[in-house]
C-alpha positions as CSV (number, residue, x, y, z in Angstrom):
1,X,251.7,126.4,157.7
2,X,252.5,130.0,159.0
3,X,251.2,130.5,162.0
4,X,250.6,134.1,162.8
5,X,250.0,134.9,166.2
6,X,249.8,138.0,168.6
7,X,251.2,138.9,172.0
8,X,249.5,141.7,173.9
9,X,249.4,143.8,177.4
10,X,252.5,141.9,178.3
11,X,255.6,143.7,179.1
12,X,257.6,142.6,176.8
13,X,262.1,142.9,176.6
14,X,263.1,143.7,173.5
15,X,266.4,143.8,174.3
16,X,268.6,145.0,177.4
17,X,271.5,146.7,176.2
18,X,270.0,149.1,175.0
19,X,267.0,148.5,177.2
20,X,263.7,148.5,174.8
21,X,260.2,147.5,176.6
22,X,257.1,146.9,174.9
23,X,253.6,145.4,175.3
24,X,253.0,143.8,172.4
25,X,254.5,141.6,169.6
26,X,254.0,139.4,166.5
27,X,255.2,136.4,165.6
28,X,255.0,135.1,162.2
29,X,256.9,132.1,160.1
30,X,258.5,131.6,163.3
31,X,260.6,135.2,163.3
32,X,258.9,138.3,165.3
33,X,257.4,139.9,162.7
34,X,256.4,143.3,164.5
35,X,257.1,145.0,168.7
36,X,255.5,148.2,169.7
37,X,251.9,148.7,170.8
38,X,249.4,146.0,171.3
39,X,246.7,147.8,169.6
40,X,248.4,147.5,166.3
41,X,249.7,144.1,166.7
42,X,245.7,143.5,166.9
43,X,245.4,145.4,164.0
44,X,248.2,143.3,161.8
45,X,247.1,140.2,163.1
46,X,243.5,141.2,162.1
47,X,244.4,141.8,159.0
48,X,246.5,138.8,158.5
49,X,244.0,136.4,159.9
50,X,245.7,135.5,163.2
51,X,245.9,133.9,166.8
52,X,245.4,136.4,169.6
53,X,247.4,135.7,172.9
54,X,246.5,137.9,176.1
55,X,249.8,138.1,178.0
56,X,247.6,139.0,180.8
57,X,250.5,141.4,182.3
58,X,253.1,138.8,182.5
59,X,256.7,139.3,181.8
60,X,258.5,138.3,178.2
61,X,262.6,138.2,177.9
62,X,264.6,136.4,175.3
63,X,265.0,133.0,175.5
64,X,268.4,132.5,177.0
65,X,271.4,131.2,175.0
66,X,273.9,128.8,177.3
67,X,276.9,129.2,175.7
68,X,278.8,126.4,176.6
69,X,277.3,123.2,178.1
70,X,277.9,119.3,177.5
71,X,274.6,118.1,176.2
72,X,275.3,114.1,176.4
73,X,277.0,114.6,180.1
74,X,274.0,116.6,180.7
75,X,271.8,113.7,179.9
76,X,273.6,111.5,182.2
77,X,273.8,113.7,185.2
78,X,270.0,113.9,185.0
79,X,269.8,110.0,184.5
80,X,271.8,109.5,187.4
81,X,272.7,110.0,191.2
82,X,273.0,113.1,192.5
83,X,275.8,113.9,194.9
84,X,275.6,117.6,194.9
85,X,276.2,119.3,198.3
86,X,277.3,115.7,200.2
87,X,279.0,116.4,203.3
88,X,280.5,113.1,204.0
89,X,282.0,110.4,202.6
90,X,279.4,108.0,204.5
91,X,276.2,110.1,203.0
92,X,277.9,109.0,199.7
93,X,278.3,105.5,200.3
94,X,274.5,105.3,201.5
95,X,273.0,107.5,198.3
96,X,275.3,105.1,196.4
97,X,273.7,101.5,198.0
98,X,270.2,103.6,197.8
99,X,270.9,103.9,194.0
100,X,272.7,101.1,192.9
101,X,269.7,98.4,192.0
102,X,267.8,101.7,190.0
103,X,270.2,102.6,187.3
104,X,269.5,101.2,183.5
105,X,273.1,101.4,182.5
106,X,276.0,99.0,183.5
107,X,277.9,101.3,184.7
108,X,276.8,103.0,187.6
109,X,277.1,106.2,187.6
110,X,277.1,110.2,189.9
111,X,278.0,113.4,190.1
112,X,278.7,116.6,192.0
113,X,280.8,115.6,195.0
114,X,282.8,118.4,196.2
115,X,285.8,117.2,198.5
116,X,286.3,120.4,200.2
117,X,282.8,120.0,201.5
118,X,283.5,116.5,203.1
119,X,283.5,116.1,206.8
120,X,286.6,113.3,206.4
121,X,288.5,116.0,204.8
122,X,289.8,113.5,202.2
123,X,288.8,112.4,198.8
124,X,286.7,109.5,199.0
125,X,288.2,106.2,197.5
126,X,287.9,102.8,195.3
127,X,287.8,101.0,198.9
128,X,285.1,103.3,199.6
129,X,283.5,102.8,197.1
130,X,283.8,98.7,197.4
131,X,282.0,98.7,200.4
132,X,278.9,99.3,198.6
133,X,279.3,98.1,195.4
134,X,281.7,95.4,194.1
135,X,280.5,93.4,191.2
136,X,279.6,96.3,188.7
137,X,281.3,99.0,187.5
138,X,281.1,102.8,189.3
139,X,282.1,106.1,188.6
140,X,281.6,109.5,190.7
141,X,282.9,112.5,189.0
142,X,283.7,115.5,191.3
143,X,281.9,118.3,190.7
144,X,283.9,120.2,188.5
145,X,283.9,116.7,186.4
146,X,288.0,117.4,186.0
147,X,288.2,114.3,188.5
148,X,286.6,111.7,189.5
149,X,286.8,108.3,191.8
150,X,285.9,104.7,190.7
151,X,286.0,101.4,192.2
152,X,287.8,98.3,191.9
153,X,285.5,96.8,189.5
154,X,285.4,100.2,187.9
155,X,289.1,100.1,187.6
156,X,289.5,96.8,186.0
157,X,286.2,96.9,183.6
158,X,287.8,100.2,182.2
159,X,291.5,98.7,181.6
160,X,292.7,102.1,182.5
161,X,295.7,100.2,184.9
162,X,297.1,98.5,180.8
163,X,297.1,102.1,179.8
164,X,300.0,104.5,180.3
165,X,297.9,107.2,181.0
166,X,298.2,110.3,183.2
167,X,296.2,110.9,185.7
168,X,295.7,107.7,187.9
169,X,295.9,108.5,191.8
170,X,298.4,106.3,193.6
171,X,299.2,105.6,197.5
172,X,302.4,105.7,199.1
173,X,302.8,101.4,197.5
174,X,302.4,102.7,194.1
175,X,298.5,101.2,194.5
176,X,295.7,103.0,192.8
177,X,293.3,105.2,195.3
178,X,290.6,104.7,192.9
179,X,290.8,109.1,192.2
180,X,291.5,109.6,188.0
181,X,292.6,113.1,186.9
182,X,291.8,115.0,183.9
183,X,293.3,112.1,180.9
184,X,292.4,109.6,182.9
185,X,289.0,110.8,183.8
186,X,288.2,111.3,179.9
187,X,289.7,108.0,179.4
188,X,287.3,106.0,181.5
189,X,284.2,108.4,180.8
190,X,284.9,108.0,176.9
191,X,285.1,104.2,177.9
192,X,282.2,104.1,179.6
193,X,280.1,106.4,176.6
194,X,281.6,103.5,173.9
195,X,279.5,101.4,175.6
196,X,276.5,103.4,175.3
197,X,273.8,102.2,172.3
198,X,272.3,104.9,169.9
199,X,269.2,104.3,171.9
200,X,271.2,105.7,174.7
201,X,272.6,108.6,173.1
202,X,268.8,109.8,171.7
203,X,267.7,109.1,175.5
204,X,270.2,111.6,176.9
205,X,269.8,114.2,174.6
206,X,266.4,114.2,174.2
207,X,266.1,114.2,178.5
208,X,268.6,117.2,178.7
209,X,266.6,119.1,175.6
210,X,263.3,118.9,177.9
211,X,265.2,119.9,181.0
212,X,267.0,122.7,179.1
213,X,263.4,124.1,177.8
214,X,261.9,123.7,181.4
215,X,264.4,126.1,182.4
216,X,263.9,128.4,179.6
217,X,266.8,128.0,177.3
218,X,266.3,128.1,173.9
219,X,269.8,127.7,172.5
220,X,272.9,126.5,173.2
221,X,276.8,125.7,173.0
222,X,277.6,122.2,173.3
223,X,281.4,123.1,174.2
224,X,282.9,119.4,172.9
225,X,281.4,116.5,171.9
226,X,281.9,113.1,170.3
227,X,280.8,111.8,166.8
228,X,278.3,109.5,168.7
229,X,276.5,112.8,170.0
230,X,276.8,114.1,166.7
231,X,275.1,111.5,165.2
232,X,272.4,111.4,167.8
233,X,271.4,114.9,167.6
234,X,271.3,114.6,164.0
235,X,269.1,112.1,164.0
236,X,266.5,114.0,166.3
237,X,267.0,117.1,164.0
238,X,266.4,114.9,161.2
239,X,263.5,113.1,162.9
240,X,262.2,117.1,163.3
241,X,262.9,116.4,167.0
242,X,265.5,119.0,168.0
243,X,263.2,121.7,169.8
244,X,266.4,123.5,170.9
245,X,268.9,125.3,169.0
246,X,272.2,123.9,168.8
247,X,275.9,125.7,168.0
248,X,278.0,122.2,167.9
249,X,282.0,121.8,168.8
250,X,283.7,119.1,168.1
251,X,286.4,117.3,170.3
252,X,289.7,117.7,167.8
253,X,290.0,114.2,168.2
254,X,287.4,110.9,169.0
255,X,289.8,108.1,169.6
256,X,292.0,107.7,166.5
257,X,289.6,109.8,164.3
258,X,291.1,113.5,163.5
259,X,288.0,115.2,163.7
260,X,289.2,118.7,162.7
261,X,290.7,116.7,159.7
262,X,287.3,115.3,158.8
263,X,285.9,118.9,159.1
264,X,288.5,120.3,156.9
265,X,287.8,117.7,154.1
266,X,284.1,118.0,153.9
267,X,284.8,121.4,153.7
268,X,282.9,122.3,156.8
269,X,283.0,126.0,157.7
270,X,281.7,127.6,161.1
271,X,277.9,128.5,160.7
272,X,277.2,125.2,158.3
273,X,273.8,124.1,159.1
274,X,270.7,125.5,159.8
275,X,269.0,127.5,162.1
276,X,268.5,124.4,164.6
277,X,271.9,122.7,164.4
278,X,275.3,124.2,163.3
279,X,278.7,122.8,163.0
280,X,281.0,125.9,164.5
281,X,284.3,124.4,164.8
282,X,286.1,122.6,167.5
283,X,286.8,122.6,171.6
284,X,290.4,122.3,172.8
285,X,291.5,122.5,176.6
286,X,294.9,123.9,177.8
287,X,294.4,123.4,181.3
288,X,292.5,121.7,184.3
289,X,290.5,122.7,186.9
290,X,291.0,124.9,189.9
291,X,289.2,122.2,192.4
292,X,291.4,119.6,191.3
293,X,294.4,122.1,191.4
294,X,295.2,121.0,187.3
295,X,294.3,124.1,186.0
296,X,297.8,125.9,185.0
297,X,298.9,128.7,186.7
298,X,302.1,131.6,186.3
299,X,303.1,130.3,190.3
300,X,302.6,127.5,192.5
301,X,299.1,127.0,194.0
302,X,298.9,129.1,197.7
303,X,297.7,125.4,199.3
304,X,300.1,123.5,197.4
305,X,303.7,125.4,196.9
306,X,304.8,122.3,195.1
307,X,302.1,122.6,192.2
308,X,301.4,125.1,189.6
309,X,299.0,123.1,187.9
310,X,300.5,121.9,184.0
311,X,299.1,122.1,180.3
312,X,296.2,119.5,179.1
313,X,297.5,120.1,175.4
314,X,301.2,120.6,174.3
315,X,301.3,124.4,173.7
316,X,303.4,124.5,170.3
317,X,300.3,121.5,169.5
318,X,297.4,123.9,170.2
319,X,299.3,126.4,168.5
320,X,299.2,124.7,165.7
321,X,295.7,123.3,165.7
322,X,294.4,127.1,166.5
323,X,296.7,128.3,163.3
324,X,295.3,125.3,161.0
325,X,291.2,125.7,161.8
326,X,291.6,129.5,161.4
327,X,293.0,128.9,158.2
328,X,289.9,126.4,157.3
329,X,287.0,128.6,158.3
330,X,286.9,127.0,161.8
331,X,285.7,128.8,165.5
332,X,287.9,127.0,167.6
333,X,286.2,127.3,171.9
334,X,289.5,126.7,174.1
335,X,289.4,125.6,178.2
336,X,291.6,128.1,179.7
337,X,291.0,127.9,183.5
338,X,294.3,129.8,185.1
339,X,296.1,132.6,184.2
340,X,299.8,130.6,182.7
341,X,297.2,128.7,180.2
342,X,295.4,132.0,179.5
343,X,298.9,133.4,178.4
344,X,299.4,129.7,176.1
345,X,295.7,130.8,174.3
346,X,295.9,134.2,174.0
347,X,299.7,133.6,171.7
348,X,297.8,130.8,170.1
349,X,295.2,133.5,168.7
350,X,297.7,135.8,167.9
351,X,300.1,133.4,165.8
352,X,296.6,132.5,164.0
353,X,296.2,136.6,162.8
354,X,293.0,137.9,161.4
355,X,290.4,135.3,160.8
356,X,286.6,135.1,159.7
357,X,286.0,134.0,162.7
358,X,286.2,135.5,166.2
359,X,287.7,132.7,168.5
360,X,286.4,132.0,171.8
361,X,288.0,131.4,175.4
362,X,286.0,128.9,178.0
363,X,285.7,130.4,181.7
364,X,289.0,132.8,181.8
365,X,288.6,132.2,185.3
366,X,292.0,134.0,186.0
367,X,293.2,137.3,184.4
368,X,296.1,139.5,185.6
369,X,296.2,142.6,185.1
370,X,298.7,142.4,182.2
371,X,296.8,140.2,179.8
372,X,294.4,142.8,179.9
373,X,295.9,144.7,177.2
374,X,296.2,141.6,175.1
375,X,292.6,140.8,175.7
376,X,291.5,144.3,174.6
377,X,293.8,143.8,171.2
378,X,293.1,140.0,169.9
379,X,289.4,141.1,171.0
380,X,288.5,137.2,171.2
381,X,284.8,136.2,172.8
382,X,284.3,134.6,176.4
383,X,282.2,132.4,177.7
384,X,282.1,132.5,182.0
385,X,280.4,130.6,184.5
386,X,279.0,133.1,187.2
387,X,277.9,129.9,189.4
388,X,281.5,129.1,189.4
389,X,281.6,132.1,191.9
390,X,279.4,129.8,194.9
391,X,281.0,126.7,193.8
392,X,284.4,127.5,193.8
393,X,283.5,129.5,197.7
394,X,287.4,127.5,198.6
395,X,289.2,129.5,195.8
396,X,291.1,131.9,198.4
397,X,292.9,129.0,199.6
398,X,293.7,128.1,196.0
399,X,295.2,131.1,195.0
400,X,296.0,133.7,198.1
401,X,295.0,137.2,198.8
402,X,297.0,139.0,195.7
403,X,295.6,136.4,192.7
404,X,292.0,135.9,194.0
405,X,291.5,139.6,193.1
406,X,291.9,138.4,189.4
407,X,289.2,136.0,189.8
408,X,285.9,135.7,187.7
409,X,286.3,139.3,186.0
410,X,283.2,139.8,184.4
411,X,282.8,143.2,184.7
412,X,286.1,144.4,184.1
413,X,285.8,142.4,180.8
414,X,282.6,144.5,179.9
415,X,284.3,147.4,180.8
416,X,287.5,146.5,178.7
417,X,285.2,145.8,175.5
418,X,284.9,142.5,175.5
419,X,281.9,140.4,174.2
420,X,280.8,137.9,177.6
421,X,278.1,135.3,177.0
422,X,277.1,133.6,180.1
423,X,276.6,129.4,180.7
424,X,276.6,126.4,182.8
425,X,279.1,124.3,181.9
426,X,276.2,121.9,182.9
427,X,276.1,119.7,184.2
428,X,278.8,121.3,186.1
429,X,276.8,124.1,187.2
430,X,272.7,123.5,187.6
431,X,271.1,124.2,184.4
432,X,268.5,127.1,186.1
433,X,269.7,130.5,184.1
434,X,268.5,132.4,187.4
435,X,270.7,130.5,189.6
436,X,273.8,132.1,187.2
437,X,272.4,135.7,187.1
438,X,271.8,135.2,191.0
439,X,275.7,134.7,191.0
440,X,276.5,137.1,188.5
441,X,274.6,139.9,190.7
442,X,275.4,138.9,194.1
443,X,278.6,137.3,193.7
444,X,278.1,135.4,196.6
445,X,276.8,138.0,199.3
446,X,274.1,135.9,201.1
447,X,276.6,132.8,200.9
448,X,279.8,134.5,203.2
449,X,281.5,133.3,200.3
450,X,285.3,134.2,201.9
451,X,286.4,136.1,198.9
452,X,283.3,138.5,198.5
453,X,285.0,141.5,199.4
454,X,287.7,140.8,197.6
455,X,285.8,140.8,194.3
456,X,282.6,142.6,195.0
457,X,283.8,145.6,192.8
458,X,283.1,142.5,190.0
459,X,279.2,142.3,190.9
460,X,276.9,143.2,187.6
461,X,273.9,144.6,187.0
462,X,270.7,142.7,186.4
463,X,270.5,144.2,182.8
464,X,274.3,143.4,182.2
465,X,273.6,140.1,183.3
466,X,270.7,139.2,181.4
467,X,272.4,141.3,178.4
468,X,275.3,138.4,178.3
469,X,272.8,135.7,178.8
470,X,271.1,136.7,175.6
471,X,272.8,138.8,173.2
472,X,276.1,138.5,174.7
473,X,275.6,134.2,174.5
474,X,274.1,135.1,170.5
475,X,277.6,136.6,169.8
476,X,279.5,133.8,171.0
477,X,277.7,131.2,169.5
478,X,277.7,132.9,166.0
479,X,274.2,133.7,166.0
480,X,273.6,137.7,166.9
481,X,272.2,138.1,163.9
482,X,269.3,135.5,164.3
483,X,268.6,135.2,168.0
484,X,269.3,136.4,171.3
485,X,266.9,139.9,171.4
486,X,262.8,140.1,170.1
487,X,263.6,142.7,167.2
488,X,261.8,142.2,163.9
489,X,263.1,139.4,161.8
490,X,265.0,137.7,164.8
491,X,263.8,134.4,165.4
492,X,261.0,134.0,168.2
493,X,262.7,132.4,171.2
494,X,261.3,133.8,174.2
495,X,260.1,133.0,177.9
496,X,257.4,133.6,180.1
497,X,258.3,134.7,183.3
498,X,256.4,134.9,186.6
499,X,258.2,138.1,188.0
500,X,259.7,141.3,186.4
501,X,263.5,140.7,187.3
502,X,264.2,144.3,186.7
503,X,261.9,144.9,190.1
504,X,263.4,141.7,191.9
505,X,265.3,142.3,195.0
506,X,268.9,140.8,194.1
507,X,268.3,138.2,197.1
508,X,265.3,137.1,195.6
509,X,266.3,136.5,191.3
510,X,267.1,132.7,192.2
511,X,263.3,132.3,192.8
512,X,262.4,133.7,189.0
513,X,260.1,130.3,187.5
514,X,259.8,130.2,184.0
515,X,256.2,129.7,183.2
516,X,256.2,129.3,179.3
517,X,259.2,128.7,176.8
518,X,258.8,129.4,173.0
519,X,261.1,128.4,170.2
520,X,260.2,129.7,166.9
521,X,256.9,131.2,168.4
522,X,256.1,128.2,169.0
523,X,255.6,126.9,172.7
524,X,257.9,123.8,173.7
525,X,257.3,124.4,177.8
């Protein structure tokens, strides 16, 4: 059934860059089918026998596009405890024993602990964690989700000590702390998701699509997933379930199965799908996080002269795996956090040439001046995180007075040509797009964040920032074509607003509420 509805005496985005207002629109066969005046959309839809909606002077925009999220880890964070903005290791232990009868799964599970915030001024523990809970399993992920802390029932339901894997905090007798890094984070975590059902799986995505739509986002990344997820969210969008639009890349490997492999001999290319769910290639990481100090950087960390962080994937490995998905069609989404694994990506691209597909770089949190000029030749796409910005407020420490300069560089990368798209990360970063323009614009003013003068000159706009939340996030995802601005024959994704952001004071774009989210023209909030 087409559906053929109009949208008048709104004020209505078109688009941002360049900036095109409106009041009214049509929406047919789920693509806008006409923007200008609202006195003809009445008279097409009129004519075509249609649905007349009164905007009533509210505010449309583009649905946004979060370029690079974790869908299933989404789904868990909102099924679980919430340790965001804990200052002591004692407010954890008491959410924990609040929690622990109310969780469905066996193990139990939180997030978003921040160590820096602590009062104990030390990561919190297994023996910690004992206290509260001994006889099932737990795991808290910090809040970058790059580490994390279990307990001792935690420790031994995972098997992680049988494994020689990398990663697994000790104390001065060799004993684990309970603290896992990076592989042995994803080792537990992937342990911990084998013993999820299918049930479980279609539970967590279908709890993070709803949050996502509440929020207003109509499409997104899902920067890595499993074959499990896979399979989940093809069954929703089989089931005609999947309200959201999903750009899908895959781990290069899930356990012993080569996934980039099993790409390559379906001969899956980037873009296979359709407009609700498409295969675009595969997520790699070449570093670690900044909070965790694993990310890799060119010198030693300012707070830690004996680290410089270290590579998550052999270099000459990546290299190759970059080289061999180019060659098969495949946009390949690499985690480069600091500068040195910055350096390791950018060669990667290069040794891969030309390619049908424009690769993408995840956060490029770190950019000296020098890679600059490499950025501006290989031209590849970036995703950022401006929420990173308040999150990460202890990054001076990190990195000194010279390299924080190079920090979160988003409008020196608009300036040098390069296509941004904006995203969470979630559940890293809250899902709430105007929590993420709020950082993009302020950069962490109102906060006292410690290095806002050193990086003020990167503050955007409000129409640069909504610009990479919608078209720039469309590029990146492989989709400018279809979504990402209202022009005729894009698809209808949009959001009702309860404020003009354009006539929002900067202090204030945090309190934006979405009031109505369409997909398709047709409403799903």
């Amino acid at each position: 059934m087409n559906l053929i509805r109009a949208f008048i005496n709104g004020r209505i985005y078109i688009s941002f860059k360049p900036l095109r207002i409106t009041d009214g629109m049509v929406v047919s066969n789920n693509r806008v089918l006409y923007v200008g005046s609202s006195n003809r959309a009445l008279e097409l839809v009129k004519t075509l026998g249609g649905e007349v909606v009164d905007l009533k002077n509210r505010v449309v925009l583009p649905g946004f596009i979060d370029s690079h999220l974790h869908i299933d880890t989404l789904g868990l964070a909102i099924s679980t405890l919430d340790l965001r903005g804990v200052k002591s290791i004692a407010e954890i232990k008491e959410k924990l024993r609040e929690y622990a009868s109310k969780t469905r799964f066996k193990w139990i599970l939180g997030h978003g602990w921040d160590h820096e915030l602590l009062e104990e001024k030390r990561w919190p523990t297994r023996r910690d964690l004992d206290e509260v809970v001994e006889d099932r399993p737990v795991l808290l992920t910090r809040v970058c989700l790059h580490a994390g802390v279990v307990n001792t029932k935690g420790l031994i339901e995972s098997g992680i000590i049988d494994k020689q894997v990398e990663g697994i905090d000790r104390d001065e007798n060799g004993e684990p702390t309970g603290v896992l890094f990076e592989n042995a984070l994803r080792y537990v975590r992937e342990k911990i998701k084998n013993d999820l059902s299918e049930e479980d799986y279609l539970h967590l995505v279908k709890t993070a699509q709803e949050h996502l739509l509440q929020h207003g986002v109509t499409s997104i990344g899902v920067a890595g997933c499993n074959l499990r997820v896979l399979k989940a969210i093809v069954k929703l969008w089989s089931l005609g379930e999947l309200k959201i639009r999903v750009r899908l890349y895959l781990y290069h490997r899930d356990g012993e199965e080569n996934t980039l492999d099993l790409l390559k001999n379906l001969g899956v290319k980037s873009g296979f799908g359709d407009e609700y769910l498409k295969i675009m290639g595969i997520k790699l990481f070449a570093d670690g996080s900044l909070g965790s100090r694993t990310a890799w950087l060119s010198e030693p960390y300012s707070d830690d002269p004996s680290n410089s962080g270290g590579p998550a994937l052999d270099p000459e490995e990546l290299t190759r795996i970059v080289v061999d998905a180019s060659r098969h069609g495949l946009q390949v989404a690499v985690h480069a956090i600091g500068d040195r694994a910055l350096d390791t990506v950018l060669q990667a691209f290069r040794e891969a040439g030309s390619s049908r597909v424009k690769h993408r770089i995840e956060h490029a949190s770190l950019i000296r001046d020098d890679q600059l000029e490499v950025l501006r030749e290989l031209k590849p796409m970036i995703s950022v995180q401006p929420h990173f910005i308040i999150t990460d407020w202890w990054a001076k420490n990190r990195l000194g007075e010279k390299r924080v300069k190079w920090l979160y560089r988003f409008k020196t990368l608009i300036e040098n040509g390069l296509t941004i798209g904006f995203s969470t990360d979630a559940p890293v970063e809250p899902v709430n797009p105007w929590e993420t323009i709020y950082a993009a614009v302020t950069r962490g003013r109102y906060e006292n964040i410690p290095y806002y003068e050193d990086t003020r000159d990167q503050a955007l706009s409000i129409i640069d920032a909504l610009h990479a939340y919608t078209q720039g996030s469309a590029e990146i995802v492989g989709s400018g074509h279809s979504i990402g601005t209202l022009e005729p024959g894009k698809l209808a994704d949009f959001i009702i607003v309860d404020r003009d952001p354009l006539d929002t004071p900067d202090r204030e774009l945090r309190c934006i509420n979405v009031l109505e989210t369409y997909v398709g023209g047709i409403r799903v909030f």
